[in-house]
N, C-alpha and C positions, 0 to 999 in steps of 0.2 A: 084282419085285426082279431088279435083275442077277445073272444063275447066277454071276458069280464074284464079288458083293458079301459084305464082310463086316458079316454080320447087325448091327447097329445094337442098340444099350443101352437099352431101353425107358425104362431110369430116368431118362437123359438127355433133356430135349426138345431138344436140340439136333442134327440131322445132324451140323453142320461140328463142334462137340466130343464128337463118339463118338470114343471110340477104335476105331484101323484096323492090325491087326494082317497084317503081311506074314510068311509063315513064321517064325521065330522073334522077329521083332522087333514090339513092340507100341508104337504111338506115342499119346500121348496126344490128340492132336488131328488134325483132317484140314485144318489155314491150316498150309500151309508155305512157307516162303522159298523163294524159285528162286535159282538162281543169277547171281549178280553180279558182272560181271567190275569188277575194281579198278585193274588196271593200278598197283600200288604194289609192287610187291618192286624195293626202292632199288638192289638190288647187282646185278639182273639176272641171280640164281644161281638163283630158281626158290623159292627158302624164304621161305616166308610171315613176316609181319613183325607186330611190335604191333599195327597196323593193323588185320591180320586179325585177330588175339585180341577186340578189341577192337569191330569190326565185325559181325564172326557172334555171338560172344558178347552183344549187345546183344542181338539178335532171341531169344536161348535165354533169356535171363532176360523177356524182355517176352512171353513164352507160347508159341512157335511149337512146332509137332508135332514139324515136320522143319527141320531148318536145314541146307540141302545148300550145300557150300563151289563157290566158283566153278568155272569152266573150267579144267581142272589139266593141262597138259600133257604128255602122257606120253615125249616124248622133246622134247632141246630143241630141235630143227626144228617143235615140232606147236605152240610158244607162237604168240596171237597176234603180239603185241609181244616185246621183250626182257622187259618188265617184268611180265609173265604168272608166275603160280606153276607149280608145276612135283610131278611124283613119280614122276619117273625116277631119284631120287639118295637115298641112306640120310641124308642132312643133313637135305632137306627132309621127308620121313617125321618125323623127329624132332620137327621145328619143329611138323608140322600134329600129333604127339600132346598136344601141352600146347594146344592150342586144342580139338579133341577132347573132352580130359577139363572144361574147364571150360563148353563145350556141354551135357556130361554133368550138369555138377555144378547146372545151372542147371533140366533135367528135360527137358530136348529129346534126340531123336536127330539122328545126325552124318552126313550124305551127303557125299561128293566125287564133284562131276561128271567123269571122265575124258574127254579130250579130245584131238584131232590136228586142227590149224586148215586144212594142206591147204595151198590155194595162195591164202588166205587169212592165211597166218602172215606172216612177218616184212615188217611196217607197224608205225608210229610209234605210241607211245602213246594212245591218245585224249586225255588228256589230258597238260601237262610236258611234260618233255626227258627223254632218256634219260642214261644215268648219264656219258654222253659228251659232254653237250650239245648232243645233237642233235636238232631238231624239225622236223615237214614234215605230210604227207599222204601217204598209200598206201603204197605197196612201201617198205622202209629197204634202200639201196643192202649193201652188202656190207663197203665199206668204213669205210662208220660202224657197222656190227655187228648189219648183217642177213644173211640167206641165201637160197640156192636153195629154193625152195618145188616141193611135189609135189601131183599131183594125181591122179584118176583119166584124166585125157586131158589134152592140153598146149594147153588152152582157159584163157586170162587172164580171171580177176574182172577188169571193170570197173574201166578206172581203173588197174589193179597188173600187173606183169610176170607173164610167163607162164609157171606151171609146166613142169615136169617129170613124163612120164607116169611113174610107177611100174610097175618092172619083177616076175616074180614073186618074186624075195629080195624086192627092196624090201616088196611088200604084206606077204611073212609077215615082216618083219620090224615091220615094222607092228601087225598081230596079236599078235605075241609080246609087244611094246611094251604095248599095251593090259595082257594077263593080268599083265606083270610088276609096272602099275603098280596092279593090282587086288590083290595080292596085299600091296604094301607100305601099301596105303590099310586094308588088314582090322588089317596090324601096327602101324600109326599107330591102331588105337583105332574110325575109322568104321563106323559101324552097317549100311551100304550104301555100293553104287556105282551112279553111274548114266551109261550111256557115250551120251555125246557124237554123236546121227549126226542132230541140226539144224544151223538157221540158215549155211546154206553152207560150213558145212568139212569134212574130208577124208570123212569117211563120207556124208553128204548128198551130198557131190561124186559120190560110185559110186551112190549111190542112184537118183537125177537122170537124165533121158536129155538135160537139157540141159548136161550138165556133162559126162558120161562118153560118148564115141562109141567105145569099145574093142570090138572085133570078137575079143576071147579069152573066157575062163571068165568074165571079171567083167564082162562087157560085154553088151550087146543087151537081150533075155528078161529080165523082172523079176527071175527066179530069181537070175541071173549079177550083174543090178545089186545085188541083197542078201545076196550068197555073202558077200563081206567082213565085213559085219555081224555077219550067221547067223553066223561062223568064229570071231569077237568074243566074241559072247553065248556061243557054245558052250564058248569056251577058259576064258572069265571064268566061268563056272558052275562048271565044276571044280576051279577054281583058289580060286576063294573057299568051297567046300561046298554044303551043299545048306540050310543055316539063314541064310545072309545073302541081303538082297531084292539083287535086280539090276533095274534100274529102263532103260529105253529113252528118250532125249527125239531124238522127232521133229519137225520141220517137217512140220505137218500136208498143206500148198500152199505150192507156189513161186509162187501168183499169178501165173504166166503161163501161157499157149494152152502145150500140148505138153509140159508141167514134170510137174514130182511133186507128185500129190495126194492127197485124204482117201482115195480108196480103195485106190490103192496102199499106204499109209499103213498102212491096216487089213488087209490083206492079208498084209504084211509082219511087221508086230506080231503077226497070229496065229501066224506063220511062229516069231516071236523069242519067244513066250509056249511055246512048244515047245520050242526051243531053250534053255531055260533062265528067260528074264525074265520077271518079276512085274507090272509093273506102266509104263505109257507113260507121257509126258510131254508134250503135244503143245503144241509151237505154232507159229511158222508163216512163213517166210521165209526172204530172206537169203542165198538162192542166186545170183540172180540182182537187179539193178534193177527193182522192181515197183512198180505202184500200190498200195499196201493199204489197205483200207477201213476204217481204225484207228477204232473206237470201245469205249463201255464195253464189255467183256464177248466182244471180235469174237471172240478163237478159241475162245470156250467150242461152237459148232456143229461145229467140227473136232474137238473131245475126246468131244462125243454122237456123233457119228459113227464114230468111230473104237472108241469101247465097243463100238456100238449092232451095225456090221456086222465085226469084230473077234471078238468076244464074248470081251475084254481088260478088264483095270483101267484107267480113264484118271486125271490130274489135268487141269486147266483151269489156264492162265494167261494174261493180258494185259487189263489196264485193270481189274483184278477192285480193286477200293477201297472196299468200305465193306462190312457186319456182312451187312445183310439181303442185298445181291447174292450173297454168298459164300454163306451160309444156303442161300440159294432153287438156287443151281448142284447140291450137294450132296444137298440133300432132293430134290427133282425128280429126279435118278438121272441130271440134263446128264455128271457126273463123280464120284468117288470122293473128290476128295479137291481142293482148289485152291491153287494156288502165289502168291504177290506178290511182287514186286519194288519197284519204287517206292514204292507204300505201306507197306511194312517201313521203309525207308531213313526215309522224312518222319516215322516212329510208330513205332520199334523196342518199341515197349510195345504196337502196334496185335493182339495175340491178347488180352493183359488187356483191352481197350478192348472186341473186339467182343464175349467171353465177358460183360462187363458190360452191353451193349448188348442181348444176347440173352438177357442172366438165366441165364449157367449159369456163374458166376463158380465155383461149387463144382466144375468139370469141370475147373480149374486146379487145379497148387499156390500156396498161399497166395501173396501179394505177397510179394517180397523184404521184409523188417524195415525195410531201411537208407529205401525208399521208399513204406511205409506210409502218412506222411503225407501222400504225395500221391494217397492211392486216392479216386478221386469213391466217392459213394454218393446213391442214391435220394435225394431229394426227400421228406420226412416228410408 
């Protein structure tokens, strides 16, 4: 057993439905939603809309452990798009507490990923117009109601205009951004936070040696590349207590020669599991244009690795989709716990489906009443 596993329910035969208890929070299951970016907040104010109630809410009534809310911007430079949610503002707080409570009401816990997108921010929707009528590709100029993006070195993503190196206000201003937004995500109702330092934006950006060439405190030495981080995790500890989990999600590899990878990775995690955080999130890209080896299951050897020489909590996600894969990550000790995306979205009922699938339907709460009649059942 991994020395920081939480010992397992003998009653249950199931690994993935033990419950997994992080400092004061106990979740009922270890299938948790990842985060989904949506690109829907219509008014472009950062407050989450029906949508999301509607959205996250689905996966908390269809069984999930954890239903951790998208990429929430902690200042509005750090959104991808305009159309990003946001919890830099007492409106938006507000908005995400009635989505919160009905997560709640459904038997799931509430995560918000916080986030700073970097020199990755302000680009066009993925999907639609902007509330301007505006559509494209890449960078959204200024005039249609994008902005200056920062980074940790004045290196262009691929494709998008080139940041602006952040100076040292800037980073603590940054920093402070994060704890403020950790603090109003506890008063909105979330059961955890979990900050933001994958898939190429601004914290991945200092992590990176392909991203960050700074020759100061945050620059060179691994140390300097994860002082920003560390300074994160440390402020956000204090600021939320010592009973709410804080959770890390790394890009495991940037998939190229000379990037960030699994051992740095682990390294760092151990660094941040000191620092305050409970538990990683790994997965894997998005710093840079890569080839990546995308198949079922690809980053679940970056989340064993990162337990394994770490000696950290991990979760596993990407291409994870059906009962027994998830099962086998979990029991095996690959991870602690696994995340879905896309299989949430196709199957908002897919925790009912695989508890039924593996016969611990009783490690749920009962079906909702209203959809009863749609519960399969064995075969007489």
């Amino acid at each position: 057993m991994h020395p920081l596993s939480v010992r397992l329910d003998e009653s249950v035969t199931s690994a993935l439905f033990n419950p997994m208890t992080l400092r004061s929070l106990t979740m009922r299951n270890r299938l948790w939603v990842a985060p989904l970016c949506q690109y829907s907040v219509t008014e472009a104010d950062g407050v989450p809309t029906d949508w999301h109630l509607a959205h996250l809410g689905s996966f908390a009534r269809g069984g999930a452990g954890l239903v951790m809310a998208e990429a929430t911007a902690v200042t509005p430079e750090g959104r991808i798009s305009p159309h990003d949610t946001g919890i830099w503002a007492d409106d938006q707080r507000e908005a995400w507490r009635r989505i919160v409570q009905f997560v709640h009401s459904q038997g799931a816990a509430a995560g918000l990923q916080l986030a700073h997108a970097g020199r990755k921010a302000s680009v066009y929707p993925e999907w639609g117009e902007t509330t301007e009528g505006h559509s494209g590709s890449g960078t959204m100029p200024v005039e249609q109601g994008g902005w200056q993006t920062v980074s940790a070195s004045p290196i262009a993503f691929e494709g998008y205009e080139p940041p602006v190196s952040l100076d040292a206000q800037g980073i603590e201003d940054v920093r402070l951004a994060f704890i403020a937004a950790a603090r109003r995500a506890v008063d909105a109702g979330f059961d955890l936070v979990e900050v933001h330092a994958a898939h190429g934006y601004l914290l991945h950006q200092f992590l990176s040696p392909l991203s960050n060439e700074r020759a100061d405190e945050w620059g060179g030495s691994l140390e300097n590349r994860a002082r920003l981080l560390l300074d994160i995790v440390r402020g956000v500890r204090a600021e939320v207590g010592p009973d709410l989990p804080v959770l890390v999600r790394f890009s495991g590899t940037d998939w190229t020669e000379g990037g960030w990878d699994e051992q740095q990775t682990a390294t760092v995690a151990a660094w941040a599991l000191e620092a305050g955080a409970d538990l990683f999130d790994i997965s894997s890209g998005g710093l840079v244009r890569a080839r990546i080896p995308v198949g079922p299951g690809y980053q679940v050897p970056l989340a064993e690795h990162v337990r394994t020489a770490g000696g950290v909590l991990v979760n596993a996600v990407g291409l994870i989709t059906d009962a027994e894969q998830a099962e086998h990550i979990v029991a095996s000790g690959q991870a602690d716990a696994v995340m879905m995306g896309r299989e949430w979205m196709r199957d908002p009922h897919a925790g009912m489906r695989f508890a039924q699938q593996l016969g611990v339907e009783d490690a749920l709460a009962p079906w909702p009443p209203q959809y009863e009649r749609a519960r399969p059942y064995p075969a007489d």
